[in-house]
C-alpha positions in Angstrom: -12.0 28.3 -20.0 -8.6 26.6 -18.6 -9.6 23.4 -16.6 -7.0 23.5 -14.3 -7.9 19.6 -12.9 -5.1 16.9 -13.2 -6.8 14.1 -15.9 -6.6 10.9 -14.5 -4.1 8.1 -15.4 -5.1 5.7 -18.3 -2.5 3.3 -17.0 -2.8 3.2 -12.9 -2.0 0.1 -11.8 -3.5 -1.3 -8.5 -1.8 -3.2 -6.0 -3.7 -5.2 -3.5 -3.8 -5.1 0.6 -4.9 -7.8 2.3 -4.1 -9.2 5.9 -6.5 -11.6 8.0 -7.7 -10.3 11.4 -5.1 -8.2 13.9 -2.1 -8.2 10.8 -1.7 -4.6 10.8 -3.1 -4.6 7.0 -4.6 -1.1 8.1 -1.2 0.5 9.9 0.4 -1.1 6.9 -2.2 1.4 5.0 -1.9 4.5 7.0 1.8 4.2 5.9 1.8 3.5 2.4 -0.7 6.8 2.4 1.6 8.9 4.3 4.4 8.2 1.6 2.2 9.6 -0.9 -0.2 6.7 -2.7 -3.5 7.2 -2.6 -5.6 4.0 -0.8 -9.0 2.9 -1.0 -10.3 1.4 2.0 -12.8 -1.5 1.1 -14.3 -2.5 4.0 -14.4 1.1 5.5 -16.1 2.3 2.0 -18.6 -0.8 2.6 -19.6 0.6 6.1 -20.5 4.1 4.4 -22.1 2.3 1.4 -24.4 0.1 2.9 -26.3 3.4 4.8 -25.8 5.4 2.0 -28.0 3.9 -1.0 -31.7 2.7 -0.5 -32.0 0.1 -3.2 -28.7 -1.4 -1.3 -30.5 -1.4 2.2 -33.5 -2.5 0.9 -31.9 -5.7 -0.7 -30.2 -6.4 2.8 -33.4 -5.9 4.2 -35.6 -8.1 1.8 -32.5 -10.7 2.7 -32.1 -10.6 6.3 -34.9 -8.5 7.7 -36.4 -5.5 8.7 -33.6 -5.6 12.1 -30.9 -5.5 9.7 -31.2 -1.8 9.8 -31.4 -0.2 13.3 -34.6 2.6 15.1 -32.5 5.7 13.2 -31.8 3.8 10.0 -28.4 2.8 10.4 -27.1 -0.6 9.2 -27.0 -3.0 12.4 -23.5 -4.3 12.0 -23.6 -6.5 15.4 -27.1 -8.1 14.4 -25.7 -8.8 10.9 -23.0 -10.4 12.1 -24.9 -12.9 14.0 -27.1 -13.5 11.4 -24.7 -14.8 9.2 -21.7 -16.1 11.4 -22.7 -19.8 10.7 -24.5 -19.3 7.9 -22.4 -19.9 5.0 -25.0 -19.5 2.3 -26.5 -16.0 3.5 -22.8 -14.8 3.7 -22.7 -15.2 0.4 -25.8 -13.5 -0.5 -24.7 -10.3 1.5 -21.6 -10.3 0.1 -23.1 -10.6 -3.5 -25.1 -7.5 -2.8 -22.3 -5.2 -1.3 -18.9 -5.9 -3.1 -20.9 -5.5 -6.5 -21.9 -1.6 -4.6 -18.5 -1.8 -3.3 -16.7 -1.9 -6.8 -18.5 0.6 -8.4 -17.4 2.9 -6.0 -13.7 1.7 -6.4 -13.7 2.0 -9.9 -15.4 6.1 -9.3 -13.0 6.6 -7.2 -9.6 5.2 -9.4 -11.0 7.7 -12.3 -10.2 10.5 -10.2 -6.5 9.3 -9.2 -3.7 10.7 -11.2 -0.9 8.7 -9.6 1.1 5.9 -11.0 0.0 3.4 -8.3 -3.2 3.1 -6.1 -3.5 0.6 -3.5 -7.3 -0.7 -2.4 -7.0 -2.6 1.1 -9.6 -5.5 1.3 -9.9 -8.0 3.6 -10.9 -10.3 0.9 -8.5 -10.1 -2.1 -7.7 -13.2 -2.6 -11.1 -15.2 -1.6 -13.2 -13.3 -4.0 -10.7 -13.3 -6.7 -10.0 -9.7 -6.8 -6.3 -10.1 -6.6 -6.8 -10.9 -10.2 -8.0 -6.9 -11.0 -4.5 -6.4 -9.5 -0.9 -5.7 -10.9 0.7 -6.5 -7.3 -0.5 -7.6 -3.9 0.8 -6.8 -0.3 0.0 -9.7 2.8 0.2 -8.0 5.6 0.9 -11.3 8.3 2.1 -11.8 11.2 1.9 -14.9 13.9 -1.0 -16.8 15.5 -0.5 -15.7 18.6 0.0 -11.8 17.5 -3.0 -11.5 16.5 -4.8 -13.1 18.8 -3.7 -10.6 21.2 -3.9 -7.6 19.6 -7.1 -8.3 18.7 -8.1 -9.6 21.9 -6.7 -5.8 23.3 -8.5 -4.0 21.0 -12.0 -5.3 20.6 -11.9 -6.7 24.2 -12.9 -10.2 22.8 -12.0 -13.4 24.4 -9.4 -15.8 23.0 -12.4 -17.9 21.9 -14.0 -15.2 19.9 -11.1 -14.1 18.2 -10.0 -17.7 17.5 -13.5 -18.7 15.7 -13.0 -15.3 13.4 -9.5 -16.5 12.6 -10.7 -20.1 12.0 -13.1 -19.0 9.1 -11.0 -16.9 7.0 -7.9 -18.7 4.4 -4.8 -20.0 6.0 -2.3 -17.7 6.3 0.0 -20.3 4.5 -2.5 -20.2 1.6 -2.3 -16.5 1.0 1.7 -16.5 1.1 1.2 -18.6 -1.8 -0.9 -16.4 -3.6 0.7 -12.8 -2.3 3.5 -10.7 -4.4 4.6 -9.0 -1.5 4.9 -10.5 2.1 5.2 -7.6 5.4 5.6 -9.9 8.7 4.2 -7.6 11.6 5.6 -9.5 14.4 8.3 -6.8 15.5 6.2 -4.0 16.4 5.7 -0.3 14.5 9.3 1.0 13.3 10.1 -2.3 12.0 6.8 -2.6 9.8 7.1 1.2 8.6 10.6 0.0 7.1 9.3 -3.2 5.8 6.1 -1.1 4.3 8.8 0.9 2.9 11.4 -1.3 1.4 8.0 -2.7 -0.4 6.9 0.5 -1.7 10.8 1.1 -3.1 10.6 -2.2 -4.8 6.6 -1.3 -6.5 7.8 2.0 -7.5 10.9 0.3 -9.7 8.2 -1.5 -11.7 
């Protein structure tokens, strides 16, 4: 029998996206897919995950309560989020029981690529390391004040809100440092499609 299925690539290399709150790391996404690279969404795969395996949501659960979960089952994202806003420490115990769920789902999900390059968009690349897992890495940035605003628009928070979210994740200064690749979204859609793609022309010539 003829297995007509492509065998993955032994030698894919990843290149990570990242981009704090309202940078347009996700448009910056849509585009590198539309050219043809396949992209795995961390923090959208981490929505699906958490509702998806019991042990998981019973380790949330056994962490920050039976409310964690909602009356049909569903992971309570705006009651988790309180929970551990100000709370440092029980951040850190979430995260250490999703992004391990989270990476064995990337790494299923690479085995089935056949493509040169794969690109996984996290909000977190470079505080928990992962960068390090990566042959490249896109910051997707733009100004302050940009992202207040568009975040402001599309969440409907206040400028208080938005600025407290901003205020706990690294400097943007700090990530330049750390990134390969720089996009500035400050210039609105056409001109972040060609920056995406001038990147993209640049990765491929590795």
């Amino acid at each position: 029998m003829i297995n007509d299925e492509p065998e993955p690539r032994v030698n894919t290399k990843i290149i990570g996206i990242t981009g704090g709150i309202g940078s347009g790391k996700s448009t910056v996404s849509k585009y590198i897919e539309e050219a043809g690279f396949p992209v795995y969404y961390s923090d959208i795969r981490a929505k699906t995950i958490v509702n998806d395996q019991p042990q998981l949501q019973q380790q949330i659960k056994e962490l920050l309560g039976e409310n964690a979960y909602d009356e049909n089952g569903l992971y309570d994202r705006k009651y988790v989020s309180e929970m551990v806003f100000n709370n440092e420490e029980l951040l850190l115990k979430l995260n250490s029981l999703i992004h391990p769920a989270v990476k064995t789902d990337f790494e299923n999900w690479i085995s089935q690529q056949t493509t040169d390059f794969v690109f996984k968009e996290t909000a977190l690349l470079f505080e928990l390391k992962l960068n390090e897992s990566c042959y490249k890495s896109i910051l997707v940035t733009a100004d302050d004040n940009c992202r207040l605003k568009r975040v402001m628009d599309r969440d409907n928070k206040t400028y208080r809100e938005v600025e407290s979210i901003m205020l706990k994740q690294m400097p943007e200064k700090d990530k330049v440092k750390l990134a390969d690749f720089v996009i500035f979204n400050n210039d609105g859609l056409e001109e972040l499609q060609q920056e995406t793609k001038k990147v993209l022309e640049e990765i491929k010539s590795f």
